[in-house]
C-alpha positions as CSV (number, residue, x, y, z in Angstrom):
1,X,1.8,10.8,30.0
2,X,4.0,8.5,28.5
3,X,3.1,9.1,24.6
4,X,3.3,12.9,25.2
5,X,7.2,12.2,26.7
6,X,7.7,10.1,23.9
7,X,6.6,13.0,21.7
8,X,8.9,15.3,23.6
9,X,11.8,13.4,22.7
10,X,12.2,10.4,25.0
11,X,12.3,7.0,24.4
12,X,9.3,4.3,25.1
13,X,11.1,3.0,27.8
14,X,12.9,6.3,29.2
15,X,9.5,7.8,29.0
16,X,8.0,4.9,31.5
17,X,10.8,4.6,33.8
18,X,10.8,8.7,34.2
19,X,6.9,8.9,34.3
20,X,7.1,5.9,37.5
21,X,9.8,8.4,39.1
22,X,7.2,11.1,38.5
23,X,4.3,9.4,40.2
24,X,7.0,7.7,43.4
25,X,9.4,10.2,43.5
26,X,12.8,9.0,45.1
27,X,13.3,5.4,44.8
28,X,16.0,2.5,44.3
29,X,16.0,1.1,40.8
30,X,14.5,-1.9,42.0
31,X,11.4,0.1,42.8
32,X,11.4,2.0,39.6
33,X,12.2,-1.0,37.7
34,X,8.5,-2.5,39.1
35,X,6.8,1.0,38.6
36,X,7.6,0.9,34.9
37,X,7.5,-2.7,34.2
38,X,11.0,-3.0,32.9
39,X,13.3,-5.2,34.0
40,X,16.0,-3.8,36.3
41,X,19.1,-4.0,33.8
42,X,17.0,-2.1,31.6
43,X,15.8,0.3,34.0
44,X,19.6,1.1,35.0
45,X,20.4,2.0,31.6
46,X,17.4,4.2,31.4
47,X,18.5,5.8,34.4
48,X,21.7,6.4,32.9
49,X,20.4,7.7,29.9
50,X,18.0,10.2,31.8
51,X,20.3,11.9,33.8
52,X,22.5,12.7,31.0
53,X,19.6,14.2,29.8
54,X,19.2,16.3,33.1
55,X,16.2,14.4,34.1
56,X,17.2,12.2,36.7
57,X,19.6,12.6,39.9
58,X,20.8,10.2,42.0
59,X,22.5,10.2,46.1
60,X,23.5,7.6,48.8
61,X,21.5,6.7,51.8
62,X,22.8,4.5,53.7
63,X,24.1,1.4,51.6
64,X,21.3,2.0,48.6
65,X,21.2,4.2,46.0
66,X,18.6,6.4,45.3
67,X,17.2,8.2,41.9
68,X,15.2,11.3,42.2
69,X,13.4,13.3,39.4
70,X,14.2,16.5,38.3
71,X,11.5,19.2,37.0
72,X,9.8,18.3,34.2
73,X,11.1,21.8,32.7
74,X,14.3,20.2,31.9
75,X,11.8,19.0,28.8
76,X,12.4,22.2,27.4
77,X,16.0,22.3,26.7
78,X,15.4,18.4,25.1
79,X,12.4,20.3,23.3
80,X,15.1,23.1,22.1
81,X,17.5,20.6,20.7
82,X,15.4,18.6,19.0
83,X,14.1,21.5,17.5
84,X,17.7,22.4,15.9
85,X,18.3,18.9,15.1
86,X,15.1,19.2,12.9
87,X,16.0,22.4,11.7
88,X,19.6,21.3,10.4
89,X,18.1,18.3,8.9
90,X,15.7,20.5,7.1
91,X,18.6,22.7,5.1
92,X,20.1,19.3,4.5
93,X,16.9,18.1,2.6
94,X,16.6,21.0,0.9
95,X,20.6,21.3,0.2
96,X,20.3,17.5,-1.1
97,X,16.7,17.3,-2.8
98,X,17.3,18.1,-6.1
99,X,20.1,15.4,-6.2
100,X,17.7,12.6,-5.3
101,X,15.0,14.5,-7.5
102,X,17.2,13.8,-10.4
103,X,18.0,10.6,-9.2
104,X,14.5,9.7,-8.9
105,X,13.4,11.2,-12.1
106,X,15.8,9.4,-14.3
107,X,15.3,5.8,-12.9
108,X,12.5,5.1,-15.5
109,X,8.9,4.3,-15.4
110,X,7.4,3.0,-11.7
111,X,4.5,0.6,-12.6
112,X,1.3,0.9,-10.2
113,X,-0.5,-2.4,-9.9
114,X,-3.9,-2.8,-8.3
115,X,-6.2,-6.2,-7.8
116,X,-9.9,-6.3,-7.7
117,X,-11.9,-9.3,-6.1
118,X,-15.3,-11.1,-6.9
119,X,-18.1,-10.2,-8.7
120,X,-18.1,-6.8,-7.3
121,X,-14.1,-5.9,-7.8
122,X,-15.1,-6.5,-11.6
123,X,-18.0,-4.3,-11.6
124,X,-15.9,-1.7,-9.7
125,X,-13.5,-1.7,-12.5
126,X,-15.8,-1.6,-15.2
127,X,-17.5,1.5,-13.8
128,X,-13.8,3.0,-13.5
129,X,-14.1,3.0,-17.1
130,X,-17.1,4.5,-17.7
131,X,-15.5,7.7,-15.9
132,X,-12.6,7.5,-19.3
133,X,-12.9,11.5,-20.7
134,X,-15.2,11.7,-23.9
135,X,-13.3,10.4,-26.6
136,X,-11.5,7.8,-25.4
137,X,-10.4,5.0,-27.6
138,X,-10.7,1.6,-25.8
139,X,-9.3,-1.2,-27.2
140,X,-10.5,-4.5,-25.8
141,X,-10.1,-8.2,-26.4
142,X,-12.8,-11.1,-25.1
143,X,-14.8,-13.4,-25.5
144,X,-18.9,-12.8,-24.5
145,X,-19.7,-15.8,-23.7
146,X,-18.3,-15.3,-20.3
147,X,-19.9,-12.3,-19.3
148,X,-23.2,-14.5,-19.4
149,X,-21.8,-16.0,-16.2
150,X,-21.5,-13.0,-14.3
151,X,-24.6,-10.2,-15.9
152,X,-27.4,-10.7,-17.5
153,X,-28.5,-9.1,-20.9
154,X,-29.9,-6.3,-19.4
155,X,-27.0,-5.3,-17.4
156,X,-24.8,-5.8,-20.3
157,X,-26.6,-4.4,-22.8
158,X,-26.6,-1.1,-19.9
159,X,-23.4,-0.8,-19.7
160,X,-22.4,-0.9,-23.5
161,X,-25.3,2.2,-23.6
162,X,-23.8,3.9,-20.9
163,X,-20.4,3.5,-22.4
164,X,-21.8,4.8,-25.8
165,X,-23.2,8.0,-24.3
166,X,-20.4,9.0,-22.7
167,X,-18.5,9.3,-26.0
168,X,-16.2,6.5,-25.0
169,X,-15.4,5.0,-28.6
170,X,-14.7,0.8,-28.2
171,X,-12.7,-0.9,-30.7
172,X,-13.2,-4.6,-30.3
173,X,-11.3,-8.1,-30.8
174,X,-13.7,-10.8,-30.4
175,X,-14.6,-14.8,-30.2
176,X,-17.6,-16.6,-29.2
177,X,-19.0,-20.3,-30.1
178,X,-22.2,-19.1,-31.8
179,X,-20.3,-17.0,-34.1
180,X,-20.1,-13.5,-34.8
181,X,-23.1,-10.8,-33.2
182,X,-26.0,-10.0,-36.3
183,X,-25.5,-5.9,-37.4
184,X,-28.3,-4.7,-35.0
185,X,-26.4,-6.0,-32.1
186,X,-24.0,-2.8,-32.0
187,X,-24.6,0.3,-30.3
188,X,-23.0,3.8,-31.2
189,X,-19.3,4.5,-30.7
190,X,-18.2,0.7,-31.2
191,X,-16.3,-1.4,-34.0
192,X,-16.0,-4.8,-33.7
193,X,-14.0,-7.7,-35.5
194,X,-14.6,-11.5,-34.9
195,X,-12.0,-14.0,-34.5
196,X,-13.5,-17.4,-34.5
197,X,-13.0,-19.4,-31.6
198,X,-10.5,-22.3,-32.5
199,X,-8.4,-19.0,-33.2
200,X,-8.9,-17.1,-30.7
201,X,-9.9,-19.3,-27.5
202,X,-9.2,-17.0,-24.3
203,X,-10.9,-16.8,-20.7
204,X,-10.0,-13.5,-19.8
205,X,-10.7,-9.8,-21.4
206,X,-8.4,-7.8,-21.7
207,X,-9.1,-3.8,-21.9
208,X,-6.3,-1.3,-23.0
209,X,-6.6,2.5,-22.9
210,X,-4.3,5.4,-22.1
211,X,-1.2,3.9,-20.6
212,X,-3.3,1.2,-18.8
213,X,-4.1,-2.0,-19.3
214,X,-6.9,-3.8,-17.3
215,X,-7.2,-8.0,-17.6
216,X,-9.9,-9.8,-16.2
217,X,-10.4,-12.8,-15.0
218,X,-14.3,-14.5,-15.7
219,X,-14.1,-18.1,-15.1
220,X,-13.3,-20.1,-11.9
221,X,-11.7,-17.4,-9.2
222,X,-13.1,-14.2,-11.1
223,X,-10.7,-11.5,-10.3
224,X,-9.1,-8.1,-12.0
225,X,-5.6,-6.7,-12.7
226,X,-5.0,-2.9,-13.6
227,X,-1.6,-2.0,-14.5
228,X,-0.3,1.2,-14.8
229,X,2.7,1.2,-17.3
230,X,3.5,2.9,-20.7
231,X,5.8,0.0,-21.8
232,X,3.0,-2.6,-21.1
233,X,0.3,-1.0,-22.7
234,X,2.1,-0.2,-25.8
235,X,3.2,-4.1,-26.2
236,X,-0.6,-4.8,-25.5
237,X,-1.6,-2.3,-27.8
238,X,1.0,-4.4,-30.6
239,X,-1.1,-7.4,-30.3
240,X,-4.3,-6.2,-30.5
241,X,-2.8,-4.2,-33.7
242,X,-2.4,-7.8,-34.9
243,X,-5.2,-9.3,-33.6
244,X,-7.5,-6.5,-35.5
245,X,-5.4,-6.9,-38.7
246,X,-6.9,-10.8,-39.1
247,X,-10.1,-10.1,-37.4
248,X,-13.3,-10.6,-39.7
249,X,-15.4,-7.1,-40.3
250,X,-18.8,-7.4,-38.6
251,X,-21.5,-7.5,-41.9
């Protein structure tokens, strides 16, 4: 009962102390105050409160005072005003929405920022990508030797095919210890440069498409960032504009 009085436009604690008077009927505040598990200062505030609201009534007996309920229908009217109260606010949102429209509009670019976990956030963001539309440029810079740590050959080797089917066209920024890959390494839709690895020593890859750029983290706490953000992405896509320009052709 008390959530739907509380939905009817009472307050938690007008709500108990009115739902106690409903199940007592007449009592002093003291008994009300017990009913509803309120303390009795409270509860006399309450009481105030619902009998402005035509809820409540109150009369002498003796030397104590007495609170009675009124019917419930009295609801209604609260219902009714409510009802208007909404209603006025709503021509005032209307009236005052394109104002914070505007407002909203011209404050700039709002970064979104989400964080994978584990082994399995990683995965979760490398299959986002696989969803990219066909021809899709994605830029990427890394270093294979980490991905050993996490797939195997197989499971790497998947992905890049999947990738390749789906039209997804990879331009890559590399460094490894043993070197550059051989030729017959590569798979369709993919260009690769090597930077060698006293250049280009870095434990996280870093992917770049649209206006997003995803960084992951591969050694120690493996973990993934995706951010959101026009400016970001074009700075990112700056340095790997300069990484690519030094970056050794694969033979």
């Amino acid at each position: 009962m008390q959530k739907q009085l509380e939905d009817l436009g009472l307050s938690e604690k007008e709500a108990k102390v009115y739902a106690a008077a409903l199940e007592i009927g007449a009592a002093t505040a003291d008994q009300l105050a017990k009913q509803s598990k309120i303390v009795r200062s409270t509860t006399y505030v309450q009481l105030e409160s619902l009998m402005k609201k035509g809820l409540m009534s109150t009369y002498e007996e003796g030397k104590k005072t007495f609170f009675a309920p009124e019917s419930p229908e009295s609801l209604k009217r609260i219902f009714d005003l409510k009802r208007k109260e909404l209603e006025i606010q709503e021509k005032e949102l209307h009236e005052f929405l394109p104002e914070l429209m505007q407002k909203f509009e011209g404050a700039g670019e709002r970064p979104v920022v989400r964080f994978f976990d584990g082994k399995e956030g990683i995965t979760a963001m490398r299959e986002n990508i696989l969803n990219l539309p066909k021809g899709t440029e994605l830029k990427l810079i890394y270093c294979p030797d980490s991905w050993g740590e996490i797939y195997t050959e197989e499971e790497l080797f998947s992905y890049a095919q999947k990738r390749a089917d789906k039209g997804i066209h990879l331009k890559a920024v590399y460094s490894q210890k043993t070197g550059p890959f051989k030729p017959d390494d590569i798979v369709p839709h993919t260009e690769r440069r090597f930077i060698p690895y006293e250049r280009m020593s870095i434990r996280s890859d870093i992917y770049i498409y649209k206006d997003t750029v995803a960084i992951m983290g591969l050694r120690g706490k493996i973990f993934g960032i995706v951010v959101e953000s026009k400016e970001i992405t074009q700075s990112m896509e700056t340095i790997f504009a300069l990484l690519w320009g030094i970056g050794q052709e694969e033979q």
